[in-house]
C-alpha positions in Angstrom: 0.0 0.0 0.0 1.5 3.2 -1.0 1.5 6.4 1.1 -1.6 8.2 -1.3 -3.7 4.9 -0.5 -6.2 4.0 2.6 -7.2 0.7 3.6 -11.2 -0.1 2.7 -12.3 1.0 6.5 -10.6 4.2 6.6 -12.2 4.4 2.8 -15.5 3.9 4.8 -15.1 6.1 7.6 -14.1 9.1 4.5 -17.0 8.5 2.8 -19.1 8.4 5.4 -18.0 11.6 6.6 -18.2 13.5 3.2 -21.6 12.2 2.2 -23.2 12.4 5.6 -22.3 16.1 4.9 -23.6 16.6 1.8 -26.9 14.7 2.8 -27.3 17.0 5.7 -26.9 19.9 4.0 -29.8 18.2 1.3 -31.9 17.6 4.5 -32.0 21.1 5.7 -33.3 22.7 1.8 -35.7 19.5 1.9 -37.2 20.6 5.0 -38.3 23.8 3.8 -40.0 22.1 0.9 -37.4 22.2 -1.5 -35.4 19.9 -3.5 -31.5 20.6 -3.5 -30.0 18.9 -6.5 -26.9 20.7 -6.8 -25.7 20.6 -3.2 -22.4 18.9 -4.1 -21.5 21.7 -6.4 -20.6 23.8 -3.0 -18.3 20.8 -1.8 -16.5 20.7 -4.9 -15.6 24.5 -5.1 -14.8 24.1 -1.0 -12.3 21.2 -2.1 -10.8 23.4 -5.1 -10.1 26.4 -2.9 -8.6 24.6 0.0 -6.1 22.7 -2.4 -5.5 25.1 -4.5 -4.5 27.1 -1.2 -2.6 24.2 0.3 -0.6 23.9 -3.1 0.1 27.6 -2.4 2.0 27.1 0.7 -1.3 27.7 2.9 -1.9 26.7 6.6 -4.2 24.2 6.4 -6.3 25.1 8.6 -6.7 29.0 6.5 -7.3 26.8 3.8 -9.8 24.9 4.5 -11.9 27.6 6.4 -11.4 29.5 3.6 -13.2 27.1 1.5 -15.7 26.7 3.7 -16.9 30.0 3.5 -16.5 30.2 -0.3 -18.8 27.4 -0.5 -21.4 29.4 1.9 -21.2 32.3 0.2 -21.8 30.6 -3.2 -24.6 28.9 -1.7 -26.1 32.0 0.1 -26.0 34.1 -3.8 -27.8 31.2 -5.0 -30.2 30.9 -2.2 -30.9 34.5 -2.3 -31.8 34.3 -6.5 -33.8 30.5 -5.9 -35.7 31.3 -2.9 -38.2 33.3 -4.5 -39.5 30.6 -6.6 -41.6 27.6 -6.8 -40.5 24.0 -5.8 -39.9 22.7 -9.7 -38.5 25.6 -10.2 -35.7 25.8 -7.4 -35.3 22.3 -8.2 -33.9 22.9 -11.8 -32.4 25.9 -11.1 -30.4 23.8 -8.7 -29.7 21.7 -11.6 -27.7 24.6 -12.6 -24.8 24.1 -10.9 -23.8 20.7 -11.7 -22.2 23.2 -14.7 -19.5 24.2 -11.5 -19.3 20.5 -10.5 -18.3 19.8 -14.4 -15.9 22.7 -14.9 -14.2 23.3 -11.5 -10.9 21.9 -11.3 -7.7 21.5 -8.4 -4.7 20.4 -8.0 -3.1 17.2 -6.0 0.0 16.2 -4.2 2.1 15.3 -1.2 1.2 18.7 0.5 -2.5 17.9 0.9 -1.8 14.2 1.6 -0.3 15.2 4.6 -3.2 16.5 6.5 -5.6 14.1 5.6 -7.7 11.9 8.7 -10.6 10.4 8.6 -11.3 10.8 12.1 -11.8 14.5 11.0 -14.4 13.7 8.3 -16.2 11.8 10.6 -16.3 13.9 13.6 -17.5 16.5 11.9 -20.6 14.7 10.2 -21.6 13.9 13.9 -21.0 17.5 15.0 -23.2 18.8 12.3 -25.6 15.7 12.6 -26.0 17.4 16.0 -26.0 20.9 15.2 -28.7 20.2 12.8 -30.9 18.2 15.4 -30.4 21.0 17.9 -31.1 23.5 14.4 -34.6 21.4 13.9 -35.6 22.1 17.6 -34.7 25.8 17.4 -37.3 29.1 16.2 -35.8 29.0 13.0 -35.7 25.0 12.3 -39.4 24.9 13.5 -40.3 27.8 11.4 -38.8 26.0 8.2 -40.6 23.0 9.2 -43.3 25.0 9.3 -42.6 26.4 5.4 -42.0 23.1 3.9 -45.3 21.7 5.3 -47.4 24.7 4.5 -46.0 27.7 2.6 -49.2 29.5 3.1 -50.4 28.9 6.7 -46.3 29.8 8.1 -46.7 33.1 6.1 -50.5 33.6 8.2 -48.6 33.4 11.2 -45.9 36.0 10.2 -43.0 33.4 9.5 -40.9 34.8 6.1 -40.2 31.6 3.5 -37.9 33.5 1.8 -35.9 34.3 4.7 -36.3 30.2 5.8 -35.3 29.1 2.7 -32.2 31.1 2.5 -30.8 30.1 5.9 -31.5 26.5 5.1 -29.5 26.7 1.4 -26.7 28.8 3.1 -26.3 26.2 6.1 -26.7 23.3 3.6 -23.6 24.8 1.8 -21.7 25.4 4.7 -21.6 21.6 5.7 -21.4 20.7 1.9 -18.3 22.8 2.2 -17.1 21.5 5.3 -17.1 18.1 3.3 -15.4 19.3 -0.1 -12.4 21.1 2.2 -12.0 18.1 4.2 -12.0 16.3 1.5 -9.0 17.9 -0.1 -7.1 16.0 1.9 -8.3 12.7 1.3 -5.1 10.6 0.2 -7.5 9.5 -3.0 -8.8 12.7 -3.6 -10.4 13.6 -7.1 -11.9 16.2 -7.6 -14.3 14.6 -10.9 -15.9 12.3 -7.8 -18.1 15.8 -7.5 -19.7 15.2 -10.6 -23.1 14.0 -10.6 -22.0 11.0 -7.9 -21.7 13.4 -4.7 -25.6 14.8 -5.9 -26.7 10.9 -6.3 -25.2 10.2 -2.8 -26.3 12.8 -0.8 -29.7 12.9 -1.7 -29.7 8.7 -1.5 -28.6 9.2 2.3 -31.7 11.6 2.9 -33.8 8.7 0.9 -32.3 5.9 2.7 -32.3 7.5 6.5 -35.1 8.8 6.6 -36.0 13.0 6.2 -37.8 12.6 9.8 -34.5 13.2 11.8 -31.7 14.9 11.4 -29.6 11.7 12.3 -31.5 9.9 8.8 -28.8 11.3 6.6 -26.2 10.4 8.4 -28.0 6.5 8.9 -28.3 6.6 5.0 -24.4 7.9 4.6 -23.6 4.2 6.0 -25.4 2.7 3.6 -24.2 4.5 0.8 -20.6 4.5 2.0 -20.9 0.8 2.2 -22.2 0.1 -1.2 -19.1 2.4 -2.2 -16.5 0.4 -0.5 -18.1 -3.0 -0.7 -16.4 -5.4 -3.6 -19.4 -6.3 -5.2 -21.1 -2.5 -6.0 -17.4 -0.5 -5.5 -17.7 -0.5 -9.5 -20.8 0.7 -10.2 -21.2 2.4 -6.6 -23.3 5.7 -8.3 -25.8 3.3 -10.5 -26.5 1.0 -7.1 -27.6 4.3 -5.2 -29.6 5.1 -8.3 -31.4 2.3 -8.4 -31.3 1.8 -4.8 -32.8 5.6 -4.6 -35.6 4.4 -7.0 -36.6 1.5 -4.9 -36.5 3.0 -1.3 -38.3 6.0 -2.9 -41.6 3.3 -3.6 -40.9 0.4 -0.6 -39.7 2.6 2.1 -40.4 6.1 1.8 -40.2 7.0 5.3 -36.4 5.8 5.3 -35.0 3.4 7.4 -35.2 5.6 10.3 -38.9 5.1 10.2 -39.2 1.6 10.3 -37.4 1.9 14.0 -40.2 4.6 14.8 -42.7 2.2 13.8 -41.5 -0.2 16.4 -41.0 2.4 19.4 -44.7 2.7 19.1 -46.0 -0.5 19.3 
C-alpha cells in the first residue's frame, strides 16, 4: 500500500464523513419544501479552494476555512436568486450548478496528503448531525418545518419563507463545504468524484435514513458508504444508489429511520 492509498475501513469512515455532509446539507433545503440537486456543487468549489491554497503554501487550517466560506457564500447568492421561486422551479435551477461541478478543477499532491484523517471527516458529520438536530428544535428550524409543510399557513402566522429558505441553502452549503475542504485531503482525492455521484449520494442518504431526523442522513451515509467500498457495487457504486434511490423512494419512503419509529410505538 503506497503512502496516497487508505485501507477499505478508513475508505468507509471518509466516505461516510463527506456524504453524511452533503446529505445533511440536502436535508436542511428539503425541510423547507425544497429539492437541492446541486448541493455537491458547493463541496467541490470548498475542495478546489482549499487545495488550490494548500498547493500555495497555505496553513491548512486557513485553507480549509477559507473554502468553507466560499462554498457558503456561493450557496447563500444562489439561495438568495432561488428562494423566491416555486419547488420545480428551485429544483432545476439547482440543476444549474452541476455546470460548476463539471468545470471546477484542483490540483493534488504530497502537500495535501499530509493533512488528511478520517477521524476528521467523521467527527464533523456527527457535530453537524447534531448541530442540525439542535437547528430542527430551534425558532428557525421549526419555522422551516413549518414552510415546507405549508408555505401559506407559516406566512399567516408572520413566518418569512424567503428568509427560511435562504438560511437552510446557506447552512446546507456550509456543511457541503465542510465536506469538499475536508476532503481535499483525502489521500485519494479527485476532484471529478463531484460530478453528478456526490448529488446521487447525498440525496440517496436523505432517501435511505429517513428526512424525519436529522440523524437519517447520516444513517443513509452508511449505507451508501458501504455500497461504495463494498467489492461487489465499488464499481458501479453511483448506478447502485440510483437504483437503490428508486426502490426506497416506492418500498420505504419514510427511510430506514422510520421503520425503527414504527417499532418504538408498538
Amino acid at each position: 500500500m503506497t503512502q496516497h492509498e487508505v485501507g477499505p475501513f478508513a475508505e468507509l469512515l471518509w466516505r461516510f464523513g463527506i456524504v453524511g455532509l452533503i446529505g445533511l446539507g440536502v436535508w436542511l433545503v428539503l425541510r423547507c419544501g425544497r429539492v437541492m440537486l446541486g448541493n455537491a456543487a458547493f463541496a467541490a468549489i470548498a475542495a478546489a479552494s482549499t487545495a488550490a491554497l494548500i498547493a500555495r503554501g497555505t496553513p491548512a487550517a486557513v485553507a480549509i476555512l477559507a473554502g468553507i466560506v466560499a462554498a457558503a457564500v456561493c450557496g447563500a447568492i444562489f439561495g438568495f436568486a432561488a428562494a423566491r421561486t416555486g419547488a420545480a422551479a428551485f429544483a432545476i435551477a439547482s440543476l444549474s450548478l452541476w455546470a460548476i461541478e463539471l468545470s471546477v478543477r484542483a490540483p493534488t499532491g504530497d502537500a495535501l496528503h499530509s493533512f488528511g484523517s478520517p477521524a476528521v471527516v467523521v467527527a464533523a458529520a456527527i457535530a453537524a448531525g447534531i448541530g442540525a438536530w439542535f437547528y430542527a428544535r430551534s425558532g428557525s428550524g421549526r419555522a422551516a418545518a413549518a414552510v415546507g409543510q405549508d408555505e401559506r399557513a407559516a406566512q399567516g402566522v408572520g413566518i418569512d419563507p424567503i428568509r427560511e429558505r435562504l438560511i437552510a441553502v446557506t447552512l446546507g452549503a456550509l456543511l457541503a463545504g465542510v465536506a469538499g475542504s475536508l476532503s481535499a485531503l483525502y489521500p485519494g482525492f479527485d476532484i471529478t468524484a463531484y460530478r453528478l455521484h456526490g448529488d446521487i449520494a447525498g440525496l440517496a442518504a436523505v432517501v435511505f435514513g429517513g428526512v424525519g431526523s436529522a440523524f437519517g442522513p447520516l444513517l443513509g451515509a452508511v449505507l451508501v458508504a458501504i455500497a461504495a467500498v463494498a467489492p461487489l457495487t465499488k464499481e458501479h457504486a453511483a448506478a447502485v444508489n440510483a437504483v437503490a434511490l428508486l426502490a426506497a423512494t416506492i418500498v420505504l419512503p419514510g427511510g430506514v429511520l422510520s421503520i425503527f419509529w414504527r417499532a418504538a410505538r408498538r
